[in-house]
PyMOL CGO cylinders between C-alpha atoms (Angstrom):
from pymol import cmd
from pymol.cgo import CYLINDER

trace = [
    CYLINDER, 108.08, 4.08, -133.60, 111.15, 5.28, -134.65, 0.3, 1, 1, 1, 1, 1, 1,
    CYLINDER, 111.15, 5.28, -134.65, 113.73, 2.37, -135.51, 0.3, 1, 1, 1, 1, 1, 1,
    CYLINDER, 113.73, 2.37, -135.51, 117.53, 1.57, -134.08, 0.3, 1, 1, 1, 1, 1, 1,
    CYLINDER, 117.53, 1.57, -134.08, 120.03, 2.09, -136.69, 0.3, 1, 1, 1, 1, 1, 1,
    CYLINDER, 120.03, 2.09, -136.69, 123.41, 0.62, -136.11, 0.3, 1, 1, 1, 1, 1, 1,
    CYLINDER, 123.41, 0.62, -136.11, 126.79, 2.22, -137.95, 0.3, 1, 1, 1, 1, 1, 1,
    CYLINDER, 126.79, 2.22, -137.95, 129.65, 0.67, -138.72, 0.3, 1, 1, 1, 1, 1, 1,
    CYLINDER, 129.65, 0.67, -138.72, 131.32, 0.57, -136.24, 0.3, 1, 1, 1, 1, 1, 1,
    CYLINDER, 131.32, 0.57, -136.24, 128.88, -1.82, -134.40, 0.3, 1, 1, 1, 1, 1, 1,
    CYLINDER, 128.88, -1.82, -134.40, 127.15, 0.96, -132.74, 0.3, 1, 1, 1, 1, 1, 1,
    CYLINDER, 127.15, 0.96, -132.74, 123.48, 1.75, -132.47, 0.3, 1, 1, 1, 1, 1, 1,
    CYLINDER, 123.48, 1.75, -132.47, 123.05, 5.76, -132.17, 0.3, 1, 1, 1, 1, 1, 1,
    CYLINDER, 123.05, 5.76, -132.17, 120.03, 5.75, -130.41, 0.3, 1, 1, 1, 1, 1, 1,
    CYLINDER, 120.03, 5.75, -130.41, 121.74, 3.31, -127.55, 0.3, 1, 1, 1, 1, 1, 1,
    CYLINDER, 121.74, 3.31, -127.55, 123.46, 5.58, -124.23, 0.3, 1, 1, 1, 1, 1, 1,
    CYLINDER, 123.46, 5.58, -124.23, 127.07, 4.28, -124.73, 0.3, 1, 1, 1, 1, 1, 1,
    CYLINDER, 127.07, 4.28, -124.73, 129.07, 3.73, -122.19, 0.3, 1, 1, 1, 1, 1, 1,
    CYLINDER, 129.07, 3.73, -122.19, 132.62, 1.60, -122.84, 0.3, 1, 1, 1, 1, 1, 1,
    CYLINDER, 132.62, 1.60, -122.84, 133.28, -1.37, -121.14, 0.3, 1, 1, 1, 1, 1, 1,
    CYLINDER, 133.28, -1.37, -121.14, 137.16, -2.58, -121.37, 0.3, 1, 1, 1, 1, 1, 1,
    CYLINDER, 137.16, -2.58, -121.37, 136.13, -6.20, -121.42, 0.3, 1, 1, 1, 1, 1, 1,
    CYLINDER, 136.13, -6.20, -121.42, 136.08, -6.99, -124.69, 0.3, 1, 1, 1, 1, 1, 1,
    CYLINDER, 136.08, -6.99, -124.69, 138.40, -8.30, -127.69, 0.3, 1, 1, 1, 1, 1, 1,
    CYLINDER, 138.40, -8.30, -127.69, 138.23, -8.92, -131.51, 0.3, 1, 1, 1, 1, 1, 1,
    CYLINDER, 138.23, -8.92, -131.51, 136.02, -11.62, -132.61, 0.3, 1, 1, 1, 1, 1, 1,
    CYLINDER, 136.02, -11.62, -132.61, 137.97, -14.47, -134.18, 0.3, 1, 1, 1, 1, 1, 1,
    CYLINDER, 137.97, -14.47, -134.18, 135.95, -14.81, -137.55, 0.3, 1, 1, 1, 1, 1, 1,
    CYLINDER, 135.95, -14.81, -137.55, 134.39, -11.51, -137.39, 0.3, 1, 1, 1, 1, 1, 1,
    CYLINDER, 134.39, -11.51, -137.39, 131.22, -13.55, -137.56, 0.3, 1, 1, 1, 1, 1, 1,
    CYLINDER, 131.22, -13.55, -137.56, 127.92, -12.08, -136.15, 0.3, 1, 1, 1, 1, 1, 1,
    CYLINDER, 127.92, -12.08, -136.15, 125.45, -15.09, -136.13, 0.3, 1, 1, 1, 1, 1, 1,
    CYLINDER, 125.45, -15.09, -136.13, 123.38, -15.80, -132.63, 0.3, 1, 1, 1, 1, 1, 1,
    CYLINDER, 123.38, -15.80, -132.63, 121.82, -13.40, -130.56, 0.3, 1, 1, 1, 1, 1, 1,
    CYLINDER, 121.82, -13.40, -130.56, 121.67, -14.83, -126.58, 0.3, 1, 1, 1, 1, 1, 1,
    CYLINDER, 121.67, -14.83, -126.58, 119.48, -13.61, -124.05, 0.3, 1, 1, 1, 1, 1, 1,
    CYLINDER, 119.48, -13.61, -124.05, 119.99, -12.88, -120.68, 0.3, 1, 1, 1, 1, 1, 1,
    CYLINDER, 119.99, -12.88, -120.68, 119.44, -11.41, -117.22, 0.3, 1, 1, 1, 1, 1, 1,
    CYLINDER, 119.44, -11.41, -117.22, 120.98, -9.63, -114.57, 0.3, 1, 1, 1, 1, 1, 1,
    CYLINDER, 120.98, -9.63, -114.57, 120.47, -7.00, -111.49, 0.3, 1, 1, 1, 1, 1, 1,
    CYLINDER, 120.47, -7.00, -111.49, 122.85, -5.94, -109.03, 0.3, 1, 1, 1, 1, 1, 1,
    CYLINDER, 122.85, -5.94, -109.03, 122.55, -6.53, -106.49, 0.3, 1, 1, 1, 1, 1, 1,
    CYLINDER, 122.55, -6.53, -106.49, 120.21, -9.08, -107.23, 0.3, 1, 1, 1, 1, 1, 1,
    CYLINDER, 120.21, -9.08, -107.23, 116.87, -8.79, -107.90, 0.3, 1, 1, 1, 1, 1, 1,
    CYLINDER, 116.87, -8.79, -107.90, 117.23, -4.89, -107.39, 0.3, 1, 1, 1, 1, 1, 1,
    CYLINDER, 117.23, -4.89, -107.39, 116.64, -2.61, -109.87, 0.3, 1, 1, 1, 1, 1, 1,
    CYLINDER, 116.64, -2.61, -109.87, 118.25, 0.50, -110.49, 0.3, 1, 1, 1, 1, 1, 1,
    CYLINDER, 118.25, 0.50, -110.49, 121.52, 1.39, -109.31, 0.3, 1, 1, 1, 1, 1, 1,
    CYLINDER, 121.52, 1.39, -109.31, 124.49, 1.43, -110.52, 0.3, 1, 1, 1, 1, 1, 1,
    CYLINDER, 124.49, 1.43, -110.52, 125.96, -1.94, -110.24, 0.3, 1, 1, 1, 1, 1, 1,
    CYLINDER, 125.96, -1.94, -110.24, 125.43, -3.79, -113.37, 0.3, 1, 1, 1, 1, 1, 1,
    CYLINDER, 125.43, -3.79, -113.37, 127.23, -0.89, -115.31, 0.3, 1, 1, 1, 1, 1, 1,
    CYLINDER, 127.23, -0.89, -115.31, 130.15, -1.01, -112.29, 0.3, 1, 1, 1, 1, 1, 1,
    CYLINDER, 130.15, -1.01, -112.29, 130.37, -4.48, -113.02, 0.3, 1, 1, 1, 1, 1, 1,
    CYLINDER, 130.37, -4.48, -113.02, 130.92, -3.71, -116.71, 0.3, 1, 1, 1, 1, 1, 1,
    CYLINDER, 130.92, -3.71, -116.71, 133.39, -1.14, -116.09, 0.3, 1, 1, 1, 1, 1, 1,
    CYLINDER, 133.39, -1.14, -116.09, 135.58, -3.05, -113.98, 0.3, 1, 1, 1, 1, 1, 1,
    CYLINDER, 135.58, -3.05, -113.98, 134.66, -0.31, -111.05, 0.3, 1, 1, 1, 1, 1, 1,
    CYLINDER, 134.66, -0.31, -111.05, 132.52, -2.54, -108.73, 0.3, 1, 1, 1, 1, 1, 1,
    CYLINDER, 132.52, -2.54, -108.73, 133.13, -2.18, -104.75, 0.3, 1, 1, 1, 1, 1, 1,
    CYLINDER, 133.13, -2.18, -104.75, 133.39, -5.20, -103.09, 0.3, 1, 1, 1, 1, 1, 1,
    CYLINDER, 133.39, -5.20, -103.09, 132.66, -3.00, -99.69, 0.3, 1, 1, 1, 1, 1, 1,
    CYLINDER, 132.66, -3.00, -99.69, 128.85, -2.02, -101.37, 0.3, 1, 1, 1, 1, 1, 1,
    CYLINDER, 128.85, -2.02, -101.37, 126.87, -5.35, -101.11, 0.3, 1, 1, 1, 1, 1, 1,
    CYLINDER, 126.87, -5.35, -101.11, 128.22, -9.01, -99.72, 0.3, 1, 1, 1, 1, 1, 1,
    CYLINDER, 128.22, -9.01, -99.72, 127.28, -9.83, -103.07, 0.3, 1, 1, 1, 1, 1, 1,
    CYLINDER, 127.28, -9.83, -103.07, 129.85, -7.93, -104.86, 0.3, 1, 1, 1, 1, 1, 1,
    CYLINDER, 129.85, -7.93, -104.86, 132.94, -9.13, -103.14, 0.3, 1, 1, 1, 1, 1, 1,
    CYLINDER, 132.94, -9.13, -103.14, 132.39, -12.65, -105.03, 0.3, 1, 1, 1, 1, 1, 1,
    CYLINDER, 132.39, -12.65, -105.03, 132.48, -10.92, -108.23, 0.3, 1, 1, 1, 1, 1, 1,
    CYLINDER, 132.48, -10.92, -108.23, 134.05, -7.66, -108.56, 0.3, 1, 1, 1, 1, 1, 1,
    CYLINDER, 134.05, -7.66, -108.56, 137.10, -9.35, -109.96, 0.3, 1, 1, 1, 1, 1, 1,
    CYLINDER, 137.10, -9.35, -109.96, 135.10, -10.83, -112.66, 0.3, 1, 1, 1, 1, 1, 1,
    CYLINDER, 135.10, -10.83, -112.66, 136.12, -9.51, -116.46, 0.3, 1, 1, 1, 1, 1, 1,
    CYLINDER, 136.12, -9.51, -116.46, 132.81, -9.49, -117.94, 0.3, 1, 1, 1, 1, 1, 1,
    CYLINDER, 132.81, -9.49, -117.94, 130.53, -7.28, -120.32, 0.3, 1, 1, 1, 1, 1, 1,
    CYLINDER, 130.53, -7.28, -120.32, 127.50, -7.28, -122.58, 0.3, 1, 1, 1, 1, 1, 1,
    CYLINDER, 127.50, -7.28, -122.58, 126.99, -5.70, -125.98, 0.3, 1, 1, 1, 1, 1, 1,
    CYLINDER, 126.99, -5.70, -125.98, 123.93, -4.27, -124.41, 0.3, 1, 1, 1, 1, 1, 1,
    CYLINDER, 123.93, -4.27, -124.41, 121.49, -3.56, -121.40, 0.3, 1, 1, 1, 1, 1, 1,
    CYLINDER, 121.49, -3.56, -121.40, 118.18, -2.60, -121.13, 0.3, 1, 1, 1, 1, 1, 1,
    CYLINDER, 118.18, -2.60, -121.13, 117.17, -1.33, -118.41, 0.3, 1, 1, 1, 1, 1, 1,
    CYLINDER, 117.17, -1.33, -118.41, 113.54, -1.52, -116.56, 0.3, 1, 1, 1, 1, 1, 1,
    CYLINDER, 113.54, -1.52, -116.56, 112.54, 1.74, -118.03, 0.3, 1, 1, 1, 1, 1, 1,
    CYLINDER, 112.54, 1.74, -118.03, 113.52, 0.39, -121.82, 0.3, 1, 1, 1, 1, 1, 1,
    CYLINDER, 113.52, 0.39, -121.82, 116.58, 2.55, -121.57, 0.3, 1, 1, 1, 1, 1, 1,
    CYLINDER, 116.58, 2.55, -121.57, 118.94, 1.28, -123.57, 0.3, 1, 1, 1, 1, 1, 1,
    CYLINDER, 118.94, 1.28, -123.57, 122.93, 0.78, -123.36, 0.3, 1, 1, 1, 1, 1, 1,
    CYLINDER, 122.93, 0.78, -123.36, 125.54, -0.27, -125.00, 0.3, 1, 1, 1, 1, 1, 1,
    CYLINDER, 125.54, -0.27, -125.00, 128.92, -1.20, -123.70, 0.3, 1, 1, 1, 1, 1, 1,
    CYLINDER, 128.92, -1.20, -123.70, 130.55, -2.76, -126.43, 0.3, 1, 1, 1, 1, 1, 1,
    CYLINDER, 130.55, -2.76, -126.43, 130.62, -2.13, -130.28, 0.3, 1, 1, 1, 1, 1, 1,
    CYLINDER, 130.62, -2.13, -130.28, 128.67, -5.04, -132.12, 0.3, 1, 1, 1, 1, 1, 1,
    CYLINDER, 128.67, -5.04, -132.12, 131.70, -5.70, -134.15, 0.3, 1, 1, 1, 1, 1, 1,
    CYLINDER, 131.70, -5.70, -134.15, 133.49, -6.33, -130.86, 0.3, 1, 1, 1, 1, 1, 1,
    CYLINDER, 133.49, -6.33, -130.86, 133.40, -9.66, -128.57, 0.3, 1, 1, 1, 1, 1, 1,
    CYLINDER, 133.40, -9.66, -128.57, 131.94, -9.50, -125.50, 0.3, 1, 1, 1, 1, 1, 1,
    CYLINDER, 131.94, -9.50, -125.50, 132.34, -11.51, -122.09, 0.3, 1, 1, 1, 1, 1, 1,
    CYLINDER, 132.34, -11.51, -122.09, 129.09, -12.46, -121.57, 0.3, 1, 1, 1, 1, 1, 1,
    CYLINDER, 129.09, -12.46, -121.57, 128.41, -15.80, -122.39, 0.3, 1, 1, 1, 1, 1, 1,
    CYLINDER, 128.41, -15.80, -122.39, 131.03, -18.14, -120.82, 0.3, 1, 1, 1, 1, 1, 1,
    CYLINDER, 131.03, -18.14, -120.82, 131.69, -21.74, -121.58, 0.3, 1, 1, 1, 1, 1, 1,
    CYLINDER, 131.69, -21.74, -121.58, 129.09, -22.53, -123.68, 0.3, 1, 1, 1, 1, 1, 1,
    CYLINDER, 129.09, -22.53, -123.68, 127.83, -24.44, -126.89, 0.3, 1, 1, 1, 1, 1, 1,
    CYLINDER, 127.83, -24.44, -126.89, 125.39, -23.92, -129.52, 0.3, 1, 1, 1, 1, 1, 1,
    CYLINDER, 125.39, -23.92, -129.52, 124.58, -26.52, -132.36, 0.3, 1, 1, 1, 1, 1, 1,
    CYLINDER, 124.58, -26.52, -132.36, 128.06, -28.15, -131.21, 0.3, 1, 1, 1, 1, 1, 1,
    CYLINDER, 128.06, -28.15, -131.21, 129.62, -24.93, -131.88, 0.3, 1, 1, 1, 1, 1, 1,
    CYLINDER, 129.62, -24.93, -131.88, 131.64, -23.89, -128.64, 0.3, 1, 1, 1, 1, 1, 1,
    CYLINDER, 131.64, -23.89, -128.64, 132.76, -20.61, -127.61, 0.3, 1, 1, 1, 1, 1, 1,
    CYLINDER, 132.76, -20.61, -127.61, 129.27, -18.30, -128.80, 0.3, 1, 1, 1, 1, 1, 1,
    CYLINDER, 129.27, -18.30, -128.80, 130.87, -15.16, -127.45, 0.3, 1, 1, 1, 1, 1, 1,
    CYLINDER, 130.87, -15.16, -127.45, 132.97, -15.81, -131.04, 0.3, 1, 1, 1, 1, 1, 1,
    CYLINDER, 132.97, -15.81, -131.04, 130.08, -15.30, -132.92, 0.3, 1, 1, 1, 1, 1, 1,
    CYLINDER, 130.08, -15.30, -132.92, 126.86, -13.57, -130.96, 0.3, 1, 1, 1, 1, 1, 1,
    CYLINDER, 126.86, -13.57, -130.96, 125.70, -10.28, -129.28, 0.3, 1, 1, 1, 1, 1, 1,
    CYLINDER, 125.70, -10.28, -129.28, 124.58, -10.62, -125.60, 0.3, 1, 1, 1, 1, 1, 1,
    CYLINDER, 124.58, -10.62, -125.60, 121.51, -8.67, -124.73, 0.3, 1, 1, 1, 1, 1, 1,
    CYLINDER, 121.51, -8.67, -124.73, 121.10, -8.28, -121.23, 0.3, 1, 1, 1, 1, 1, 1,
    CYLINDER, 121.10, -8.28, -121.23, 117.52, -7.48, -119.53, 0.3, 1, 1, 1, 1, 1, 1,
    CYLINDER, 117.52, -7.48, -119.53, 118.02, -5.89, -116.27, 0.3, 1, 1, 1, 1, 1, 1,
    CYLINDER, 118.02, -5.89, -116.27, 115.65, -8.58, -114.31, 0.3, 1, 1, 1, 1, 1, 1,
    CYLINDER, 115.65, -8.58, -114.31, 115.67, -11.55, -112.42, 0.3, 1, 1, 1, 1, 1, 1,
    CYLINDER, 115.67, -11.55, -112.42, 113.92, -15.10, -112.77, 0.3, 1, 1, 1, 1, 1, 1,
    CYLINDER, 113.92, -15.10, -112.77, 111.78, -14.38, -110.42, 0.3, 1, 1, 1, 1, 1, 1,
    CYLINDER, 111.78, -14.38, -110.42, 109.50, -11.40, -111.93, 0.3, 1, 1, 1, 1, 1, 1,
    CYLINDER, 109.50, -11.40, -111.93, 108.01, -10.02, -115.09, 0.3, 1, 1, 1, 1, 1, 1,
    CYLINDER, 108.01, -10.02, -115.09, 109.86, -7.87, -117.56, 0.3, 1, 1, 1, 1, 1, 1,
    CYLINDER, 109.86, -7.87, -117.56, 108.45, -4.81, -118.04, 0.3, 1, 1, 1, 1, 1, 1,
    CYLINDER, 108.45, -4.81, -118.04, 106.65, -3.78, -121.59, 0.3, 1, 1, 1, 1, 1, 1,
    CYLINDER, 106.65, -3.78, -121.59, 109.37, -1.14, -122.06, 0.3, 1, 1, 1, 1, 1, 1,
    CYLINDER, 109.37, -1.14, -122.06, 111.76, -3.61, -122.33, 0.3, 1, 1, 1, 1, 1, 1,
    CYLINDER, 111.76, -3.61, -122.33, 110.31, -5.75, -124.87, 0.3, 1, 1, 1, 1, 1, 1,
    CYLINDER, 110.31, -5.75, -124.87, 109.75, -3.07, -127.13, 0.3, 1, 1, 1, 1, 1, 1,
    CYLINDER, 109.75, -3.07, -127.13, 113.58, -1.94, -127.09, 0.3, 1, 1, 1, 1, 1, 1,
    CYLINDER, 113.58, -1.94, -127.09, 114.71, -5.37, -127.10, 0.3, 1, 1, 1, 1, 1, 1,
    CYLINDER, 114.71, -5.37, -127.10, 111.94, -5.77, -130.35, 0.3, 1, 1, 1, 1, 1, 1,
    CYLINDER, 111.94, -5.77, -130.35, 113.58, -2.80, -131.86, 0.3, 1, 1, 1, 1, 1, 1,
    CYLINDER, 113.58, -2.80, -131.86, 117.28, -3.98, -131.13, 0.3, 1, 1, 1, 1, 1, 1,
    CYLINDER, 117.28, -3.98, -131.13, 116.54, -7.19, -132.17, 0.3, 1, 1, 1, 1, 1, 1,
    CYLINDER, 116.54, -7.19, -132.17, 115.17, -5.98, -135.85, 0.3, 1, 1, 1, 1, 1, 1,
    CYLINDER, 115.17, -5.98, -135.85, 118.21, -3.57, -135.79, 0.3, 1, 1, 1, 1, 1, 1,
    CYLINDER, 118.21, -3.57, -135.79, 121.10, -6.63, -135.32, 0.3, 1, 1, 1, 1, 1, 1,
    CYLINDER, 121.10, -6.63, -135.32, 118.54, -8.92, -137.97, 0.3, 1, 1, 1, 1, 1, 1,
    CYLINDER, 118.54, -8.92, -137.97, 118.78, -6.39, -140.58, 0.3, 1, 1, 1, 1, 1, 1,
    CYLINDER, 118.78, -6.39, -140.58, 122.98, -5.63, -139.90, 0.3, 1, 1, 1, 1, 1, 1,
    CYLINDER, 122.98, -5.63, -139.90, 124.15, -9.05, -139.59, 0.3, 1, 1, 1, 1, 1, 1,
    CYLINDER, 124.15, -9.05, -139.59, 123.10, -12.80, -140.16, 0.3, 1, 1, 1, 1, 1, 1,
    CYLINDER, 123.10, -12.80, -140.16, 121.56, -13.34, -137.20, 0.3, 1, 1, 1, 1, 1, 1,
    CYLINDER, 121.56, -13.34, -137.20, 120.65, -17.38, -137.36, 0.3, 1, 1, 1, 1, 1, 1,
    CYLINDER, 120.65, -17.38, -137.36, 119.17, -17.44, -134.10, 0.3, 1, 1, 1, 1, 1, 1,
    CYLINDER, 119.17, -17.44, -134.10, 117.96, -15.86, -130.93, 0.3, 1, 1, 1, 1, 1, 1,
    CYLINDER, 117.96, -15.86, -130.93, 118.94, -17.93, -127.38, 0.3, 1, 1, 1, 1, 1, 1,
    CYLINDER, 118.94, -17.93, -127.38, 118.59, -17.33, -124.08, 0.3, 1, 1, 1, 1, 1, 1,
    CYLINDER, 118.59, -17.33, -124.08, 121.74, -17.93, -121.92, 0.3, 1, 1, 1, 1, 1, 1,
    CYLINDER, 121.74, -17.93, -121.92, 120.22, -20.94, -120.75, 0.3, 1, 1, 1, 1, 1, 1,
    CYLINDER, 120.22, -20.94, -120.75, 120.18, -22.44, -124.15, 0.3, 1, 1, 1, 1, 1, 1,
    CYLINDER, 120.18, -22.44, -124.15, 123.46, -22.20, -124.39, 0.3, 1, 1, 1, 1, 1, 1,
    CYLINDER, 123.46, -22.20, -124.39, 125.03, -22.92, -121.15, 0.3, 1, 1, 1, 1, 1, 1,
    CYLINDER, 125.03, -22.92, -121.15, 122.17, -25.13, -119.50, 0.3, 1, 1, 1, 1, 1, 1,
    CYLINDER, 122.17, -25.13, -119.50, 124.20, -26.92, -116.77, 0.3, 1, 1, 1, 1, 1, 1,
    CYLINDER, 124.20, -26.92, -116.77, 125.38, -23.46, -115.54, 0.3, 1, 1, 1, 1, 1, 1,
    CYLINDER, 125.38, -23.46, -115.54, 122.82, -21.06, -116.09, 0.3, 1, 1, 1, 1, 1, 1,
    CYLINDER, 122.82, -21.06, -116.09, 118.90, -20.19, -116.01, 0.3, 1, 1, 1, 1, 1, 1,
    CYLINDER, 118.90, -20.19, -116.01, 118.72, -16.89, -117.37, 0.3, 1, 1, 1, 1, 1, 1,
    CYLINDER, 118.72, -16.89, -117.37, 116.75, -15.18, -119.09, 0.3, 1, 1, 1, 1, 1, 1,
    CYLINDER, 116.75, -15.18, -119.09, 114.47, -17.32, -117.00, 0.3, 1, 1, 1, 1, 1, 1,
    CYLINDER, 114.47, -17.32, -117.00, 110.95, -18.52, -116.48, 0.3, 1, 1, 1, 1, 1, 1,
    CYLINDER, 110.95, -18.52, -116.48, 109.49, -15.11, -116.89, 0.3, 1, 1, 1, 1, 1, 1,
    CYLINDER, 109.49, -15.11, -116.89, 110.96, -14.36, -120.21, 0.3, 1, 1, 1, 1, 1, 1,
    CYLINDER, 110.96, -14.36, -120.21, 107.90, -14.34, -122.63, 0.3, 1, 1, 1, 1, 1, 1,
    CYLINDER, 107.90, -14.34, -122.63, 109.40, -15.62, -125.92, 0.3, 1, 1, 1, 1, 1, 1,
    CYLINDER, 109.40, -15.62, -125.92, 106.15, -15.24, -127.33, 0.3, 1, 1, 1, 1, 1, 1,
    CYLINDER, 106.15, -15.24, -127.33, 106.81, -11.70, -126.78, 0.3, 1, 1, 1, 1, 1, 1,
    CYLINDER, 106.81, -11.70, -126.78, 109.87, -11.24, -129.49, 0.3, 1, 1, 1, 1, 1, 1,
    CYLINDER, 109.87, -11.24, -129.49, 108.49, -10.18, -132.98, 0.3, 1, 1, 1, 1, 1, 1,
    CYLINDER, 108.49, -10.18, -132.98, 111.68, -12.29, -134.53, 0.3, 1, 1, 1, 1, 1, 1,
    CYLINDER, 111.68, -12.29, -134.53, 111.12, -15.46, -132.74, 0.3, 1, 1, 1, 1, 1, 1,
    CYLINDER, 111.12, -15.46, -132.74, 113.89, -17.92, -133.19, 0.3, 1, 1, 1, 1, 1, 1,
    CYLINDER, 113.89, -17.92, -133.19, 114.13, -19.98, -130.20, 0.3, 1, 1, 1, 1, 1, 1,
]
cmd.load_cgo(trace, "trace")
């Protein structure tokens, strides 16, 4: 299986890129965690368009009730990967994201300074699929062998009084690098 190769400029070729303007420099320029999570739009459907509107800034508050809570919300991943294993990326590696929120990890606050957000289209209530394990297995080795990754968290780890994601169907067990 062929591996992800990322260039300097914090992209990996073999990811579909799409830009999302919700990003900013990191502070330290330090790459260091890797967190975790999960999303669908609207949720627990797969699919469509929304998670990639809601990336964009281009959600319609009109399309789902769900939407109009949100659509104002500045957020973004690095990546996605879809059901199918597709993979995308949003924002360049190098790059923070707005994906992980108020958060802390070994007393360190702030881990959008310092990590890449993976996000598994999914839900907590249902299975990934293989297909995404094996891109996220791929990514994963990719971001270990460009930066120094310390750890891999899920969302949950890192923001536990907020969030559940990647959620009770995540098989850890399943990541060849397994950190957590």
């Amino acid at each position: 299986m062929e591996n992800y190769a990322i260039n300097n400029d914090g992209f990996v070729a073999h990811a579909q890129q799409i830009a999302s303007p919700n990003f900013d420099a990191r502070p330290d320029a330090e790459i260091s965690l890797i967190v975790i999570h999960n999303i669908s739009l609207p949720p627990s459907q797969y699919g469509g368009n929304g998670i990639i509107e809601l990336f964009t800034n281009q959600l319609d508050p009109d399309e789902h009730p769900y939407y109009a809570g949100i659509y104002t919300h500045q957020v973004s991943a690095h990546f996605l990967i879809r059901r199918d294993g597709t993979l995308i990326q949003f924002v360049s590696c190098l790059n923070r994201a707005w994906h992980a929120g108020k958060s802390n990890w070994q007393s360190r606050e702030r881990c959008n300074d310092f990590s890449v957000g993976i996000e598994l289209e999914g839900s907590d209530f249902e299975a990934f699929e293989d297909a995404q394990y094996q891109t996220l297995n791929k990514l994963v080795t990719c971001l270990n062998n460009s930066y120094p990754i310390q750890a891999i968290v899920g969302h949950s780890d890192i923001a536990p009084d907020r969030k559940t994601d990647p959620g009770p169907y995540f098989d850890w067990q399943k990541l060849t690098h397994h950190h957590h």
